[in-house]
C-alpha positions in Angstrom: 0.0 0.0 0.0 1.4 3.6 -1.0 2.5 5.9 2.0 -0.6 8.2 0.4 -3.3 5.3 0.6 -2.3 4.6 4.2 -2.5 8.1 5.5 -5.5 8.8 4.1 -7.7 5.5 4.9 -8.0 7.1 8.0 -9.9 9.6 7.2 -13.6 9.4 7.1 -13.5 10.2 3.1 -10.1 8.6 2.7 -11.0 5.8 1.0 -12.8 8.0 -1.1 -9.9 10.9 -1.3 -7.2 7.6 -2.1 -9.3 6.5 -5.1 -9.6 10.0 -6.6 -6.0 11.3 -6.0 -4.3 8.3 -6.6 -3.9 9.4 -10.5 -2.6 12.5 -9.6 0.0 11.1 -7.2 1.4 8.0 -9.6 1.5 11.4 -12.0 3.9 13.3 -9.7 5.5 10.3 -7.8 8.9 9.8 -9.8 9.1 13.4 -9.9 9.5 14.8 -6.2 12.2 14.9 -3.5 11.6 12.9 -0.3 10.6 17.0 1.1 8.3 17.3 -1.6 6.9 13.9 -0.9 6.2 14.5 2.7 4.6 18.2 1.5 2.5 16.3 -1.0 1.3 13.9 1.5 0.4 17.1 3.7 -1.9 18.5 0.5 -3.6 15.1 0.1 -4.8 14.7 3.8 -5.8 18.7 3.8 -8.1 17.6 0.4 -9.4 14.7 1.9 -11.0 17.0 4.8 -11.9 19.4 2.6 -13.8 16.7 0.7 -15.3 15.4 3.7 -16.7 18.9 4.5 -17.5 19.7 1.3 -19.5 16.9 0.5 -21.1 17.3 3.8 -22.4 20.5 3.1 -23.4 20.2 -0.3 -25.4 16.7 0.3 -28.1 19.5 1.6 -30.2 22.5 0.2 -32.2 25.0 2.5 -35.2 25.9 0.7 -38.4 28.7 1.5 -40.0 25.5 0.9 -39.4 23.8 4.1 -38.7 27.1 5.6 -34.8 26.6 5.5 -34.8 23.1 6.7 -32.4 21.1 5.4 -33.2 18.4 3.2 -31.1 16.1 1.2 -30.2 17.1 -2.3 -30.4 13.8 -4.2 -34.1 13.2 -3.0 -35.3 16.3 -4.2 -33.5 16.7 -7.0 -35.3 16.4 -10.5 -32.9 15.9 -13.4 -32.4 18.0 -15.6 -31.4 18.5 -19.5 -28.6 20.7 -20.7 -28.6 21.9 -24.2 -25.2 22.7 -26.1 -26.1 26.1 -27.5 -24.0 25.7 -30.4 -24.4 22.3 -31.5 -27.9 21.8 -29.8 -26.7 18.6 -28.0 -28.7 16.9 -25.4 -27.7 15.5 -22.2 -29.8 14.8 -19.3 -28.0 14.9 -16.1 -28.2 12.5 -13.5 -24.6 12.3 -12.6 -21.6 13.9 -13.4 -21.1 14.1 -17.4 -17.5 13.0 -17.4 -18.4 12.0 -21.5 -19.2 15.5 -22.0 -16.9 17.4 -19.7 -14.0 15.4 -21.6 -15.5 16.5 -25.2 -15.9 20.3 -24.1 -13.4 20.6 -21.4 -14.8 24.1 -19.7 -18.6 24.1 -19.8 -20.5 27.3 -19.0 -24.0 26.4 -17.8 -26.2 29.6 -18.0 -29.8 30.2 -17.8 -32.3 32.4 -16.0 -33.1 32.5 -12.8 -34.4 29.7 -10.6 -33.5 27.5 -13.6 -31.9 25.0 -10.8 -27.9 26.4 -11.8 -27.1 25.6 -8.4 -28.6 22.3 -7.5 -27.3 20.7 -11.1 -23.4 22.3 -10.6 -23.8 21.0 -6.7 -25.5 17.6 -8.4 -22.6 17.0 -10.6 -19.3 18.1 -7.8 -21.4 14.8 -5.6 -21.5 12.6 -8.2 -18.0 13.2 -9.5 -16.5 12.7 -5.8 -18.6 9.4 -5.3 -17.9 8.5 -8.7 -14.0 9.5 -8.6 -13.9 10.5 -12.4 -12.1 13.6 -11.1 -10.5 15.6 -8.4 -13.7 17.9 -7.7 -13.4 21.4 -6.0 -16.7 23.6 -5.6 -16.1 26.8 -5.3 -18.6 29.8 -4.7 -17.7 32.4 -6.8 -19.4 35.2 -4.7 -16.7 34.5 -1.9 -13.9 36.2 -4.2 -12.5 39.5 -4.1 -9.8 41.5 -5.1 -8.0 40.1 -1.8 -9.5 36.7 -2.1 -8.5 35.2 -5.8 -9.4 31.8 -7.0 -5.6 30.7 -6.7 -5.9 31.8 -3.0 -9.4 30.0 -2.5 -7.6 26.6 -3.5 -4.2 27.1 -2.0 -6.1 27.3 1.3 -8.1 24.1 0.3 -5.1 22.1 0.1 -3.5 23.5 2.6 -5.4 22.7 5.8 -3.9 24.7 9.6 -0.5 24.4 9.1 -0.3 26.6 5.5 1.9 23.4 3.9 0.6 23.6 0.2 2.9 26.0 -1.3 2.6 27.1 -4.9 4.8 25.1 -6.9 3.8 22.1 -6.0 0.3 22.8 -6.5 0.5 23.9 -10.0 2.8 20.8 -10.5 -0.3 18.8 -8.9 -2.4 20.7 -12.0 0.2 20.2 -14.6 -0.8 16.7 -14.7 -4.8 17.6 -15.2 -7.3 15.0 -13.4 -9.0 18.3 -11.4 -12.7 19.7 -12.5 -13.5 22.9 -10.9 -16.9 23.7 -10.5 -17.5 26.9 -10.4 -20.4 28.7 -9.0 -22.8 31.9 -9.9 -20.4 34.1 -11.9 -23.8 36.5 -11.8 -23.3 37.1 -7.6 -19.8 38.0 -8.1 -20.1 41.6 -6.5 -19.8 44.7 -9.4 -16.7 46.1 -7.5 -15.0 42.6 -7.0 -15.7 41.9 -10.7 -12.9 42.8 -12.8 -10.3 41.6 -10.3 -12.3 37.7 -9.8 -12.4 37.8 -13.8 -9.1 38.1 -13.9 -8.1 35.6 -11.4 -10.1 33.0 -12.7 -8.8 33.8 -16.7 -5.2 33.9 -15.0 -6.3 30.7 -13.0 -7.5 28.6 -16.4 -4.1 29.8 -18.2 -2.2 28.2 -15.9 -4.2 24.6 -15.6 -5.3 23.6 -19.1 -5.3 20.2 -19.1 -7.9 20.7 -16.2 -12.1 20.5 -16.3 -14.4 23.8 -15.4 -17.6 23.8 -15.1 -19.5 27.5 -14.4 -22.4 28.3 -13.7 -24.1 31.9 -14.2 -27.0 34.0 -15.3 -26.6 35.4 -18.7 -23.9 38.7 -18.1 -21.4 40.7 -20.4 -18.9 39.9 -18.2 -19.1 36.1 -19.7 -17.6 37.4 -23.2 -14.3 37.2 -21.2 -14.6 33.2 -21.3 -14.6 32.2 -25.1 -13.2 29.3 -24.8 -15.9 28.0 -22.6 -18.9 25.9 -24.7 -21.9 27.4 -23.5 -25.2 25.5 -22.4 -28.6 26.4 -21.2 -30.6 24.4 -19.0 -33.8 22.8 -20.7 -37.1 24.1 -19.1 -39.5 21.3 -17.5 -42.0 19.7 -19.2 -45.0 19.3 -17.9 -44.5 15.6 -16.3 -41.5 16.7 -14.9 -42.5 19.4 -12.9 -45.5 17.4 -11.4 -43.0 14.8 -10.7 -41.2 17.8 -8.9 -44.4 18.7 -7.2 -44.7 15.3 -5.9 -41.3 15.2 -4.2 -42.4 18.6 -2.3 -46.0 17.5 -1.0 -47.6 14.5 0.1 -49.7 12.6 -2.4 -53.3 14.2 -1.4 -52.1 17.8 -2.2 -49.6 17.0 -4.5 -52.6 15.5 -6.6 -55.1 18.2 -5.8 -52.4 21.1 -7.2 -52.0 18.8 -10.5 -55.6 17.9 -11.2 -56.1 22.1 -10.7 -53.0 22.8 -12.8 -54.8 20.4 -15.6 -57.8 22.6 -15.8 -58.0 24.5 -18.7 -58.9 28.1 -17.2 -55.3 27.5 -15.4 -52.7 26.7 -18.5 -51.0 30.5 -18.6 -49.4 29.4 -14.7 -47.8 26.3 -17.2 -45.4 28.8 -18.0 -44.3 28.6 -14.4 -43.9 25.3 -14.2 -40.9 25.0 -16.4 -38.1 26.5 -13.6 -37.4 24.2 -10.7 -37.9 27.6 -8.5 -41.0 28.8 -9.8 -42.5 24.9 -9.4 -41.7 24.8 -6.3 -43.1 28.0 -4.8 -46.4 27.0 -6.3 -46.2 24.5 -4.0 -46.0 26.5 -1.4 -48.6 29.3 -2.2 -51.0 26.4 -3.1 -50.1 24.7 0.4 -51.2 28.0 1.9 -54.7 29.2 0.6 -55.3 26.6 -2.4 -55.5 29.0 -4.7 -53.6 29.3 -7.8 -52.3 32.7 -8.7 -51.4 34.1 -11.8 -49.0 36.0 -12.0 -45.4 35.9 -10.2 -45.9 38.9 -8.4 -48.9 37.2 -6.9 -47.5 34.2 -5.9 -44.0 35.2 -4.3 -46.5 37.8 -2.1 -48.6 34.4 -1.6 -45.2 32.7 0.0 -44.4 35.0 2.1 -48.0 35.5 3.5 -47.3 31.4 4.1 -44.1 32.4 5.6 -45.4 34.9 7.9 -48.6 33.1 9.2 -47.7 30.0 9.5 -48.0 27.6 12.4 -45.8 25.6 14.1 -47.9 22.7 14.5 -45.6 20.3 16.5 -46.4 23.2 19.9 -49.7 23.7 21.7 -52.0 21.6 19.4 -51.1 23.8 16.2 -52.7 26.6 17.8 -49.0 28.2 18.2 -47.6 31.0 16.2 -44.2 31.8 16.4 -43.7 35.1 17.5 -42.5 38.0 15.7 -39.4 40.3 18.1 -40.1 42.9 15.4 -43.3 43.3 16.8 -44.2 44.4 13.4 -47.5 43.2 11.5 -47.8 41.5 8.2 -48.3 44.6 6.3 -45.5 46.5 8.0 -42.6 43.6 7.9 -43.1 43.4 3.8 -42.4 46.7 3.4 -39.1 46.2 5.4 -38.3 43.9 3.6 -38.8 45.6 0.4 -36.8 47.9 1.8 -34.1 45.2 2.5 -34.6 43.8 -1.2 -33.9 47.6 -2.4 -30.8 48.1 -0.5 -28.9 44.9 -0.9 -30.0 44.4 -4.2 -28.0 48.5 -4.8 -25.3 46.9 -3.0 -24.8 43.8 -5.3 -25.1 41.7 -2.2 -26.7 38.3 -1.6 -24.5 37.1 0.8 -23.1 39.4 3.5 -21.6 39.4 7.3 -23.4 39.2 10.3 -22.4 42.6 10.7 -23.2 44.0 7.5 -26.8 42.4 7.4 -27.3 44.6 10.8 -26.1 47.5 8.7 -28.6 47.0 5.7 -31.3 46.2 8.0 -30.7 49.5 10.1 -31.2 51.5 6.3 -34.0 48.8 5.9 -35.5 50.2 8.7 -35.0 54.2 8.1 -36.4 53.9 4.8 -39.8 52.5 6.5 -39.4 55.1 9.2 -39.7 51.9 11.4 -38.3 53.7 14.9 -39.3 50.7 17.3 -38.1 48.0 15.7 -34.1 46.9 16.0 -32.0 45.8 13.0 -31.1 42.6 15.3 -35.0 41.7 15.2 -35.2 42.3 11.7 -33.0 39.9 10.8 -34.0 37.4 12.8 -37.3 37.7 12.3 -35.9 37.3 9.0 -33.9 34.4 9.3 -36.4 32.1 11.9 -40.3 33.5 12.0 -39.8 34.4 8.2 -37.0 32.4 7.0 -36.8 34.1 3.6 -33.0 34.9 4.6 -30.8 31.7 5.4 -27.5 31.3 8.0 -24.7 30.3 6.3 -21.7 30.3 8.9 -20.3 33.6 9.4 -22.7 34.6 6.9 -26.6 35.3 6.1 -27.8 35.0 2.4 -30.9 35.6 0.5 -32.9 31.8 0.1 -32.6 32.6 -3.7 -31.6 35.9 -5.3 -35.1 35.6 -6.9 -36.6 36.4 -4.1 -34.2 39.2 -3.4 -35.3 40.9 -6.7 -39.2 40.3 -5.7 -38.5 42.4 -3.0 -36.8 44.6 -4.7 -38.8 45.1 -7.4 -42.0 46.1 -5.4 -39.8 48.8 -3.2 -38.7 50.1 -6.7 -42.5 49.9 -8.0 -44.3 51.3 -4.7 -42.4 53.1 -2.9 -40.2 55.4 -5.2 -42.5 58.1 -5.6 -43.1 57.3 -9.3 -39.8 57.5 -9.9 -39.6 53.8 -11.3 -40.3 54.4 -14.8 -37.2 56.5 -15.6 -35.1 53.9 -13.0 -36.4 51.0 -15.4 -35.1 53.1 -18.6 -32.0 54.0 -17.2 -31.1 50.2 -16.2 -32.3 49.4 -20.0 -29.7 52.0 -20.9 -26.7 50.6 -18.6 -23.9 48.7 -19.8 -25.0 45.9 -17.3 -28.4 45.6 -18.6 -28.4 41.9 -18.8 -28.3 41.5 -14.7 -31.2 43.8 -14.0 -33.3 41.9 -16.0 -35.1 39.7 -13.6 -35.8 42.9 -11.3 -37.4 44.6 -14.7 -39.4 41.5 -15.7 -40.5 41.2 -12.1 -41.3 45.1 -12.3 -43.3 44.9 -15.6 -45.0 42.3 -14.1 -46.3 44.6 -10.8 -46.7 47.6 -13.2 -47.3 47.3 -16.5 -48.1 50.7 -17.3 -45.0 51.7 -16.6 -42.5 49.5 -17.9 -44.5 50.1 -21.3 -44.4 53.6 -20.8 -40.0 53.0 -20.6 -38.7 50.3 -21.7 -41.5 49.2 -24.2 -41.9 52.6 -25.7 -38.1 53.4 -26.2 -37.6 49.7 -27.6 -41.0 49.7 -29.9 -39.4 53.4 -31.1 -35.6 52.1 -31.6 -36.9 49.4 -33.9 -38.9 51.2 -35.8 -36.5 53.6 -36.6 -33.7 50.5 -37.5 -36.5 49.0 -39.6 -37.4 52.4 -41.7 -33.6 52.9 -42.0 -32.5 49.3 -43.4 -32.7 47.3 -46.6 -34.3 50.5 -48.4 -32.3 50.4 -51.7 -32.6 48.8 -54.9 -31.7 44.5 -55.0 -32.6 44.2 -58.9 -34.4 40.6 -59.5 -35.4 40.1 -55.8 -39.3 40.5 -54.8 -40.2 43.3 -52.9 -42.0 40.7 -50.4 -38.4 38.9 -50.1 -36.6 41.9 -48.7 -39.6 42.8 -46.5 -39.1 39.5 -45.0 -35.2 40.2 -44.5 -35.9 43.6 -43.2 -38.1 42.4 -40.6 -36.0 39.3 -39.8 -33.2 41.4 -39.5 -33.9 44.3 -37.1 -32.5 44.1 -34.0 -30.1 41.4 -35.4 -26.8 41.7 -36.3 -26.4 38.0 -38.4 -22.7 36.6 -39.8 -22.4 33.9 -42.5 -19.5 31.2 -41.0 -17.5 29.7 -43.5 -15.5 27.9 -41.5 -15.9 23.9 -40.3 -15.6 23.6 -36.2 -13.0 21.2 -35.7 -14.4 17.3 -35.0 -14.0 15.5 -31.7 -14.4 18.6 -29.0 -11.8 20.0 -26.3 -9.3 22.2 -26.8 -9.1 22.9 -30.5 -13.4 23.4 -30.9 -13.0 25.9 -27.7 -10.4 27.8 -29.8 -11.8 28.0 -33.0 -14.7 29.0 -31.1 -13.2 31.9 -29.8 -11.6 32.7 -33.1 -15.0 32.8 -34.5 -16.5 35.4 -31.6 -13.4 37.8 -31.9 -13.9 37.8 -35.4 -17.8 38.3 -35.1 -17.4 41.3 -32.3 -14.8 42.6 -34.6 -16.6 42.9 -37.7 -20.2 43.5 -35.9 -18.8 47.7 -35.6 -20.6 48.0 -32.2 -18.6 49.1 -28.7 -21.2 48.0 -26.7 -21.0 44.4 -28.5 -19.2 41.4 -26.9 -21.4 38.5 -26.6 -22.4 36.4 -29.7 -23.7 33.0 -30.5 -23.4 30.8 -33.7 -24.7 27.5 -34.9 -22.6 25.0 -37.5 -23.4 24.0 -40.9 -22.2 24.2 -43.9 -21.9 27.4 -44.0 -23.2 28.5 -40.2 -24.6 31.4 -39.1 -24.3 33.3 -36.0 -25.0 36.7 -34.1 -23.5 39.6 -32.2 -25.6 39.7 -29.5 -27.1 43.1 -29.6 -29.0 44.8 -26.4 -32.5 44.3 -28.0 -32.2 41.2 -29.3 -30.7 39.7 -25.9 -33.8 41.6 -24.0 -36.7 40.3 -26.3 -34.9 36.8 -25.8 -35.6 36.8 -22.6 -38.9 39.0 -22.6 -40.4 35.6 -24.1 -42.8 33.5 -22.2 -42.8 36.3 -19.5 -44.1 39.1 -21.1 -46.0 40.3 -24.2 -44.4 42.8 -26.1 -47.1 43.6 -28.9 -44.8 44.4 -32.1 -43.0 41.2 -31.4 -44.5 38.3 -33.4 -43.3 34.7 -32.3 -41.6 32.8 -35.7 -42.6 29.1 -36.1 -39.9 26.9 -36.0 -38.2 26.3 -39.7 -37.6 23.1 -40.8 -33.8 22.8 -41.4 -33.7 21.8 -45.2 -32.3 25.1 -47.1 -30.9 25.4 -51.0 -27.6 25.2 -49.5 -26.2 27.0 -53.0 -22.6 25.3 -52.6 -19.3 27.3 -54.6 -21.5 30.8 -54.5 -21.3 31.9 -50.9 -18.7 34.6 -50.9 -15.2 33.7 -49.5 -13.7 34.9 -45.7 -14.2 32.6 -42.6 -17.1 35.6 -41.2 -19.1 37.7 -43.4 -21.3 40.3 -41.9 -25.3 39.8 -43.9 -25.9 43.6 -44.2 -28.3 46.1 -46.1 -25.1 46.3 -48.7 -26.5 46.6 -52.3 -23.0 44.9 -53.4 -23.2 42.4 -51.7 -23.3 38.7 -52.9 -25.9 37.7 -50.3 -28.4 40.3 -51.7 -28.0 39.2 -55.7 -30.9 37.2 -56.9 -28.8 33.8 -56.6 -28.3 34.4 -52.8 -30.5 36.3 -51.0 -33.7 34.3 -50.5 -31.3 31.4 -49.6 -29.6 34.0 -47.5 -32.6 34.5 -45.5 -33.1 31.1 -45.3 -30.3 30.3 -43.5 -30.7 32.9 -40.9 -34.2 31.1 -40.6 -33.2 27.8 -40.5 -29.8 27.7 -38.7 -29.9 30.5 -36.5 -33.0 29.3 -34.6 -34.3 32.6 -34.9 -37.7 32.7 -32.5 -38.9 36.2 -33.4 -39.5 39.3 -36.1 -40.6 42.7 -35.9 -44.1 44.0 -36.8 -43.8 47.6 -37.0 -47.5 47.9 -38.3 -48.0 46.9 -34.3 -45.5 48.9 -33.5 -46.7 52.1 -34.2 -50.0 51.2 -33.0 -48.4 50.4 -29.5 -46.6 53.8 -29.5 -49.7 55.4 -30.2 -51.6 53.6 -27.6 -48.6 54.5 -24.9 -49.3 58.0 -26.0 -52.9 58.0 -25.8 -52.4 56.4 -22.2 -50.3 58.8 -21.3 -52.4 62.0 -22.1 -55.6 60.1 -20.3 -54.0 59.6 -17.1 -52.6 63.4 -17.0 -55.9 64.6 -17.8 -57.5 62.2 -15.4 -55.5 63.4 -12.4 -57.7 63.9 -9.4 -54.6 66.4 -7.3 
């Protein structure tokens, strides 16, 4: 038996720990000193507690649910599908996808929220230690800083009291690959921490690429910085899957009685609801509270908390029990606190914060309530036990989900701004960082509609409009006037690339370069400073996008809200003239209004349009008929309520 596998049998992982380092250590072995040896003996037994705490913690979720019980993950976990965005790919995950990890090497897992990011990346770290495919190492991504990089993180992993792990031998331990880091929620990553924890983790990745990484994220700018990474989405619910969700969360008599209600036909727009693990199971819980189904988000996260607030502890004095409040404060009252709370640590860029600092927000909490009686130290545990929609971690107290953060949020923004909202909605539209407010707008469009359509609606209804009376206005001799309308209205808000170029066969490192050969070279030609993300599809040729501002916000508009001048596109079967020897030469060419170009001639341009149909999966066009009927409308709205003002 090695020296390692000895030291570390005793271990309550060890056995575990032996099986998944021992690759790594016949990799270094013949390389070390007897002083290195020792030292690398030291970093094994520090990663064999850091797996047995690790897998500890991870084997359990707190959810608003169970109000921040823990439960174990693998029994409540549904499995879920991720989708290759580029290839379109399929895998449904109920382990860890060493197959696919090996093909893409880094794997960049984003979606929207309460998509189940978390409970998949947390899924797959479990099943890789149990499985020992790989060295796993979790790490939360909102626990960097400029102080704190990822090299620092792991260093201290592998270090345990005494400090031993030092540098070289670490990234000697990487040299040999065998590690998968999964790394978690790129989108809490603080705004002033971002740069510097970008940086680490690009500088971290340079350094080990013969290692796995797996990240997870809400859609963000910042992701333009990883390239290399294949990029996946996470497959909504269908419908059997989310009742089988349902069932895992309530006992059969309820669980049934919420389906057979779901089924009814007067109740299929909440369907769209049922798609995100989140969203299913907060259902639950607002239908565990009054039976009722609600029908719009808003509705149903208030419905939660009501749950949250009056519920009984029925285990104490024959159910009649209700645990007390030491805010003192009423139903009414504590909501707007935490609105309050939502506002301010939503400004902050915080989900997670000290002890200390949650004292600190709930003290501005509490002055922007005028609450004078109540103490920060009730608020948050009121907070954390009567109302458990805040959750102890440690040192630490976190949001449940940053969902429910942005609920919060949204209504303080809606209600309690003085009005105020509409222009704050426009100016986040406006931002460079858009793409993380979007939740907080959705949920605000949802609470007010009049005034996201008097914002955001009105200055997007105007901006395409105004691309659409500007574009594909000259002279294409041969080609139907009825063929460039369709073009026209295809292509505003898009930005669309012809690829010439084959992606390399068999995955890893040479696909993720080419890859991000193919973005540079799309951002590059796409003319826009405000453009860095993209997306493309193969083929022979491909297509793909610069992802501009609109088309990324009607994206994710869809299946939340209705934006009138936006009519959905019926999938295109892919079977297209493919018009082989005439596409014009260059690995990228921009598809453009350009009366010279080849892809407007007569040979090319319906087949042109075609392929932006058929490969680039495109799921929308603009009306602008609707469109200036909506502007009108906003208009007309507008002038009614001003002249309808009672003060």
């Amino acid at each position: 038996m090695e020296p390692f596998t000895a030291a570390l049998l005793a271990k309550p992982l060890g056995k575990l720990a032996a099986k998944i380092l021992k690759p790594i250590y016949d990799g270094v072995e013949k390389e070390l000193s007897q002083q290195a040896h020792l030292a690398l003996h030291k970093v094994f037994n520090s990663y064999a507690d850091y797996l047995q705490q690790a897998t500890q913690k991870h084997s359990y979720f707190n959810s608003v649910v169970f109000k921040n019980e823990q439960r174990i993950l693998a029994e409540y976990y549904q499995p879920l599908t991720i989708v290759n965005t580029r290839s379109k790919h399929e895998l449904l995950v109920t382990g860890y996808p060493g197959d696919e990890v090996d093909r893409a090497r880094n794997m960049l897992i984003v979606d929207t929220a309460g998509m189940g990011k978390t409970t998949l990346l947390k899924l797959m770290f479990l099943k890789c230690a149990e499985e020992g495919q790989a060295v796993p190492i979790l790490i939360e991504l909102r626990k960097l800083s400029k102080k704190k990089k990822l090299t620092d993180f792991l260093l201290d992993v592998l270090s345990g009291l005494d400090g031993s792990c030092k540098p070289d031998l670490f990234f000697k331990l990487l040299s040999k690959g065998g590690f998968c880091f999964f790394l978690d929620g790129y989108d809490e990553i603080p705004d002033i921490e971002r740069a510097a924890v970008t940086a680490s983790i690009q500088n971290f990745i340079e350094k080990a690429p013969h290692n796995a990484f797996i990240m997870t994220s809400r859609d963000e700018a910042g992701l333009s910085a990883f390239p290399q990474f294949q990029r996946y989405t996470i497959k909504p619910l269908f419908r059997e899957e989310a009742y089988s969700l349902l069932r895992k969360y309530a006992d059969p008599g309820l669980a049934d009685s919420l389906i057979a209600k779901l089924d009814l036909p007067e109740n299929q727009a909440i369907h769209e609801f049922l798609a995100s693990p989140l969203l299913a199971s907060l259902l639950f819980k607002s239908f565990e509270y009054k039976h009722i189904i609600p029908l719009k988000r808003h509705i149903f996260y208030r419905q939660v908390y009501e749950a949250l607030y009056e519920s009984h502890d029925l285990t104490k004095e024959g159910g009649e029990f209700q645990r007390s409040k030491k805010s003192g404060l009423d139903i009414d009252r504590f909501e707007q606190v935490l609105r309050a709370l939502g506002a301010v640590t939503y400004k902050a860029t915080k989900t997670e914060f000290t002890k200390d600092a949650a004292l600190d927000f709930a003290g501005k909490a509490l002055a922007l309530c005028s609450e004078r009686k109540a103490a920060p130290s009730s608020i948050t545990h009121d907070a954390t036990h009567a109302v458990p929609l805040l959750v102890v971690d440690g040192n630490y107290i976190r949001w449940s989900h940053r969902s429910i953060q942005e609920y919060f949020a949204a209504q303080y923004l809606c209600k309690n701004t003085e009005g105020r909202h509409a222009q704050v909605l426009l100016d986040y539209y406006n931002g460079r960082d858009f793409s993380k407010h979007i939740n907080l707008v959705l949920l605000a469009a949802d609470i007010d509609r009049a005034a996201f359509d008097r914002s955001i609606g009105l200055h997007v209804a105007q901006t395409l409009l105004s691309e659409y009376k500007d574009i594909y206005r000259g002279i294409f001799p041969g080609v139907e006037s009825a063929a460039v309308e369709q073009r026209r209205r295809l292509c505003v808000g898009r930005m669309p690339f012809i690829i010439n170029s084959g992606c390399p066969q068999g995955g890893g490192n040479r696909e993720n370069e080419w890859s991000r050969r193919i973005h540079e070279r799309i951002i590059n030609l796409s003319g826009g400073a405000d453009l860095n993300s993209s997306r493309f599809t193969y083929g022979d040729p491909g297509v793909g996008f610069a992802l501009t501002k609109i088309e990324s916000f009607i994206e994710s508009t869809m299946g939340r809200l209705d934006l009138p001048f936006i009519e959905v596109q019926e999938n295109v079967s892919q079977v297209f003239d493919n018009k082989k020897g005439l596409w014009p030469d260059g690995e990228v060419v921009k598809i453009a209004d350009d009366e010279s170009s080849p892809l407007n001639s007569v040979a090319l341009f319906g087949a042109t349009t075609n392929l932006i149909l058929c490969l680039g999966r495109v799921r929308w066009r603009f009306n602008p008929d609707l469109a200036v009927r909506y502007i009108e409308e906003i208009g007309l709205d507008s002038k009614n309520i001003a002249d309808s003002q009672p003060w």
